[in-house]
C-alpha positions as CSV (number, residue, x, y, z in Angstrom):
1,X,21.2,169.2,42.2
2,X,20.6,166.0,43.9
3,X,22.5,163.1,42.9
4,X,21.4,159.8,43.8
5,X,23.8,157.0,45.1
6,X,22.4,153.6,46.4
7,X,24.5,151.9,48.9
8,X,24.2,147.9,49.0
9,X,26.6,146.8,52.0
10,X,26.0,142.9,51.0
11,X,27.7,143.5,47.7
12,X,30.8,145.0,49.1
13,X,33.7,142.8,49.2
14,X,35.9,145.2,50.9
15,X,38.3,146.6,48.3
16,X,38.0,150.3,49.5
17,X,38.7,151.5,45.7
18,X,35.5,153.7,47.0
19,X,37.5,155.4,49.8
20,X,40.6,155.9,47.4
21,X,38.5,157.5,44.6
22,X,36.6,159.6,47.2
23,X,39.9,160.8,48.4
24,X,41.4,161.8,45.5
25,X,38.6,163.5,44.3
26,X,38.7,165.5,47.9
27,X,42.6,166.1,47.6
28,X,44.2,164.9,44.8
29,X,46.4,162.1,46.7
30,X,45.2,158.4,47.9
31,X,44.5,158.7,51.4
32,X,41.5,156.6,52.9
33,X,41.8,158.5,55.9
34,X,40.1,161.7,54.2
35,X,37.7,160.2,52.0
36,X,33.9,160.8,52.9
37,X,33.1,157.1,52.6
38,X,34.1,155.1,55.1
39,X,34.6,151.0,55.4
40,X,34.0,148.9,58.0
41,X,34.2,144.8,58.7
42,X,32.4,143.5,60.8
43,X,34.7,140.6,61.8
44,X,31.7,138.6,63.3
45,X,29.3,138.6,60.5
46,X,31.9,138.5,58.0
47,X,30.6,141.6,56.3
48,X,31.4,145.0,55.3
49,X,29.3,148.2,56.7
50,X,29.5,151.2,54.1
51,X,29.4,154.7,56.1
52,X,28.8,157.9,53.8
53,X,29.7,161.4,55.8
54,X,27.7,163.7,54.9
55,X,30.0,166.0,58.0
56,X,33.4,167.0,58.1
57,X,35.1,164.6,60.8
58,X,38.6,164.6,61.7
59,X,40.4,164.5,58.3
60,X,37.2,163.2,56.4
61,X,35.6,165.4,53.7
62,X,31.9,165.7,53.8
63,X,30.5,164.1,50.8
64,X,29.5,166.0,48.1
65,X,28.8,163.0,45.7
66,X,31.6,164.5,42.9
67,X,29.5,167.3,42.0
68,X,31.9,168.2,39.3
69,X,32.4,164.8,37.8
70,X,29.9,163.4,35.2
71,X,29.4,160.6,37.9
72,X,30.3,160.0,41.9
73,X,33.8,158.4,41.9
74,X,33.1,155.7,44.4
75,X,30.3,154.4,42.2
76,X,32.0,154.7,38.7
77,X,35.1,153.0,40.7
78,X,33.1,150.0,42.8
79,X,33.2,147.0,40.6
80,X,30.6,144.7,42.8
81,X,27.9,147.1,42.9
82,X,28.1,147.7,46.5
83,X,27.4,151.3,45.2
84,X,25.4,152.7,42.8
85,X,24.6,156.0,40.9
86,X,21.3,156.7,39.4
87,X,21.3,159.7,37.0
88,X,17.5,159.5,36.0
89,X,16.9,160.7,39.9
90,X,18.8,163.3,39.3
């Protein structure tokens, strides 16, 4: 099954409830540092870069976009729309 997230990094305003959903729903404790989504300001430009790994690195999970939720956590849980599920593409 293939479910579809959109990512929108001009919507993200940096809250990381993404990372702490992805994380808990990896290991069952709040810890950015393992979550497959990954956030990133770009001091500069003022703005947030989303990263998804799809590849286990260091302590990050690979992403397996909640496969047994009814919905990917860091959609369900991101409250600007920064990312987005789409269960029609499903």
């Amino acid at each position: 099954m293939v479910r579809n997230l959109s990512i929108f990094p001009d919507n993200c305003s940096g809250c990381r409830a993404c990372e702490l959903a992805c994380a808990y729903h990896h290991s069952d404790y709040f810890n950015r540092k393992t979550s497959s989504i990954q956030i990133k300001r770009n001091e500069k430009k003022g703005k947030f870069e989303i990263i998804l790994h799809n590849d286990p690195i260091e302590e990050r999970f690979a992403c397996d976009k909640c496969i047994n939720e009814k919905e990917p956590l860091c959609a369900k849980f991101c409250l600007k729309g920064a990312i987005t599920y789409d269960p029609e593409g499903e």
